[in-house]
C-alpha positions as CSV (number, residue, x, y, z in Angstrom):
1,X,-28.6,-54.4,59.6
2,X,-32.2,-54.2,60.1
3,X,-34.2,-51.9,57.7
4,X,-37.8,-51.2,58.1
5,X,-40.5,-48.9,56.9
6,X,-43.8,-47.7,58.5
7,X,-46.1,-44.8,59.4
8,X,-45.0,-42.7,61.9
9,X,-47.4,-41.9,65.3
10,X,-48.3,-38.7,66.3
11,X,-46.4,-38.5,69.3
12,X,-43.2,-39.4,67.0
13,X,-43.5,-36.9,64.6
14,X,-41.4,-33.7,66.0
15,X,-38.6,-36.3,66.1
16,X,-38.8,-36.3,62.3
17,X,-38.5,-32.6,61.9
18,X,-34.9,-32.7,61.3
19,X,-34.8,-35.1,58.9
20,X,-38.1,-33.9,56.8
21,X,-36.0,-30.4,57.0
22,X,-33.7,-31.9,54.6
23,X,-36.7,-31.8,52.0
24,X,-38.4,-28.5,52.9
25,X,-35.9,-26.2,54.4
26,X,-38.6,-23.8,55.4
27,X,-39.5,-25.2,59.0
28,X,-42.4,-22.4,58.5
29,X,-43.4,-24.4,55.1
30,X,-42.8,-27.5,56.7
31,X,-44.5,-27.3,59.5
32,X,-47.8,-25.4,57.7
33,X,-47.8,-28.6,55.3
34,X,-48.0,-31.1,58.0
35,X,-50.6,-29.1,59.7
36,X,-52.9,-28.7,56.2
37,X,-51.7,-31.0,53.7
38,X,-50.1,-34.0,55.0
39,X,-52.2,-37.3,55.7
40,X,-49.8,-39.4,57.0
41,X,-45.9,-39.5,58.0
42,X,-43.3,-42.5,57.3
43,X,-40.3,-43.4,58.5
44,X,-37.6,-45.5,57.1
45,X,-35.3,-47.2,60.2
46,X,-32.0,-49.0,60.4
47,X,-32.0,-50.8,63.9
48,X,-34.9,-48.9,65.2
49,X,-33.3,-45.7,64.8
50,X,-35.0,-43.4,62.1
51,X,-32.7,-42.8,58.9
52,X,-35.3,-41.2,56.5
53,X,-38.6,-39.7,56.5
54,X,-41.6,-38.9,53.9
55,X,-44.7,-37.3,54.3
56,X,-47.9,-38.0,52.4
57,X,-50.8,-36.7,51.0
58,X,-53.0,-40.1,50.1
59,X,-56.8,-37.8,49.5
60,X,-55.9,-36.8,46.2
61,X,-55.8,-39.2,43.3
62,X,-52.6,-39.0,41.8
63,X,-51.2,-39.2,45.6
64,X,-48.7,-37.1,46.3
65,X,-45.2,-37.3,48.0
66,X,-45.0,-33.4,49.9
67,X,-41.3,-35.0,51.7
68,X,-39.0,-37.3,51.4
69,X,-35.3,-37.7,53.2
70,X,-32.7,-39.7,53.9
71,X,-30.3,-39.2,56.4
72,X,-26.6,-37.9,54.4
73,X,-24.8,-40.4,56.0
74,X,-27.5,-43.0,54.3
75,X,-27.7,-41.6,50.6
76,X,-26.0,-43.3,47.8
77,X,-27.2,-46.8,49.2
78,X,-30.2,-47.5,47.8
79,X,-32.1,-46.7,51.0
80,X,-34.3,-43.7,49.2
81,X,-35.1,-46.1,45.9
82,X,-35.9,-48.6,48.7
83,X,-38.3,-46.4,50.4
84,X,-39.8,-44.6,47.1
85,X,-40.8,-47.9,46.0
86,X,-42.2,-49.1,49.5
87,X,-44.1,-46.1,49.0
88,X,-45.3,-46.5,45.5
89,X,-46.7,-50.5,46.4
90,X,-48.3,-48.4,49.9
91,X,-50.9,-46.7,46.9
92,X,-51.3,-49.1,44.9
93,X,-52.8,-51.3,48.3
94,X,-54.9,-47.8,48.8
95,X,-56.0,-48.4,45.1
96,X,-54.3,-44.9,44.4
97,X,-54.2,-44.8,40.5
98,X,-51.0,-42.4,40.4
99,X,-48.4,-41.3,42.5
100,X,-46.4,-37.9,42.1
101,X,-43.8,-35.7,43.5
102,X,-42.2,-32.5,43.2
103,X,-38.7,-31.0,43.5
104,X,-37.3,-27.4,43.1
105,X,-36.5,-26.3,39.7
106,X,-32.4,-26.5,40.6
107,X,-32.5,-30.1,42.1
108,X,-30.9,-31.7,39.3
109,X,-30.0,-35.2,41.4
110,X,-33.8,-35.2,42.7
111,X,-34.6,-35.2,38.9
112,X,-31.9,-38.4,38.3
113,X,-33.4,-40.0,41.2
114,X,-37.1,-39.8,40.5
115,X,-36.3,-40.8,37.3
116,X,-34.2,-44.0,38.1
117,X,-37.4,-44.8,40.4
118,X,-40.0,-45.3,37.7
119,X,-41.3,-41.1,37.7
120,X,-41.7,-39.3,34.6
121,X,-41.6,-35.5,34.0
122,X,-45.5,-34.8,33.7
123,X,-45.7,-30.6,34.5
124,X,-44.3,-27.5,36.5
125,X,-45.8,-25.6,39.2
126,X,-44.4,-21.9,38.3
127,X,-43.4,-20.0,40.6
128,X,-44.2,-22.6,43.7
129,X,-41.5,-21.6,46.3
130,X,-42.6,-17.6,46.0
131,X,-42.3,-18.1,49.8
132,X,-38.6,-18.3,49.7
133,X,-37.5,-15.2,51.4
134,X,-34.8,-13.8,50.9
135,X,-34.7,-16.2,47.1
136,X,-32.4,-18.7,47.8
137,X,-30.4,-20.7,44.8
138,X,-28.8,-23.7,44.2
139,X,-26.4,-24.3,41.5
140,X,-26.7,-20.5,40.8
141,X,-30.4,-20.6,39.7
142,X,-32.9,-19.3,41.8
143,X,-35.6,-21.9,43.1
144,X,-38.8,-20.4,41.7
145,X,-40.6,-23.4,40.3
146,X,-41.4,-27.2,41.3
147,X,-41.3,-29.9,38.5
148,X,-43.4,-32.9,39.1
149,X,-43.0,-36.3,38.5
150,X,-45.3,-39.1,38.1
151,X,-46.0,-42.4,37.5
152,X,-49.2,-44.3,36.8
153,X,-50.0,-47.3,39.4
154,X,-51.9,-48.9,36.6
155,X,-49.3,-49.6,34.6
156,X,-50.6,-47.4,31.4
157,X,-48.5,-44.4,30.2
């Protein structure tokens, strides 16, 4: 098994839709995002055939993670820790000084992952997913907010 990581091209991109949909199920959102927020697109392969997918925002300093999704038959192998961490190394050699991501207030496992990665709670972004319409909930809480994560490149706290 042959796993590799790198940017996506253009032309490549539309073939990632279903997977970054597992991240943002807003295809609107999604979509809007790539168009205005997004600098670049990566993909994470097994044999050439794309598994995962993460989107990027690299102008900001801390750099920010807008996407990122694994395939469901590929979780719970170590593929998204894998490809987190490819990521993280990716801003460091842009001499990023900070790296941060965001989940919805109910993702509970995003918050064990993130965690296990090397992220730290650093804020919330109330009421980020007002676009959700009808509200949609998970767990039985509404998704109203995004908590972010963070971790400093630099290796200072």
């Amino acid at each position: 098994m042959s796993i590799s990581i790198r940017q996506a091209h253009p032309d490549e991109i539309e073939a990632l839709i279903p997977l970054l949909l597992l991240a943002e199920p807003s295809e609107r959102a999604l979509r809007w995002g790539l168009a205005h927020l997004v600098d670049a697109v990566y993909c994470l392969e097994r044999d050439g055939q794309p598994i995962g997918a993460a989107t990027l925002r690299w102008r900001d300093d801390p750099a920010e993670i807008q996407e990122l999704a694994i395939a469901p038959a590929w979780q719970r192998q170590g593929l998204g820790r894998r490809f987190v961490a490819w990521l993280l190394d990716e801003a460091r050699r842009r001499g990023k000084r900070a790296l941060q991501v965001g989940t919805d207030n109910a993702s509970v496992e995003n918050f064990l992952f993130y965690q296990r990665c090397g992220l730290r709670m650093d804020h919330v972004r109330r009421d980020y997913f007002w676009y959700y319409r009808p509200p949609r909930f998970k767990h039985g809480i509404q998704i109203r907010d995004m908590l972010v994560f963070r971790i400093e490149l630099d290796g200072k706290e």
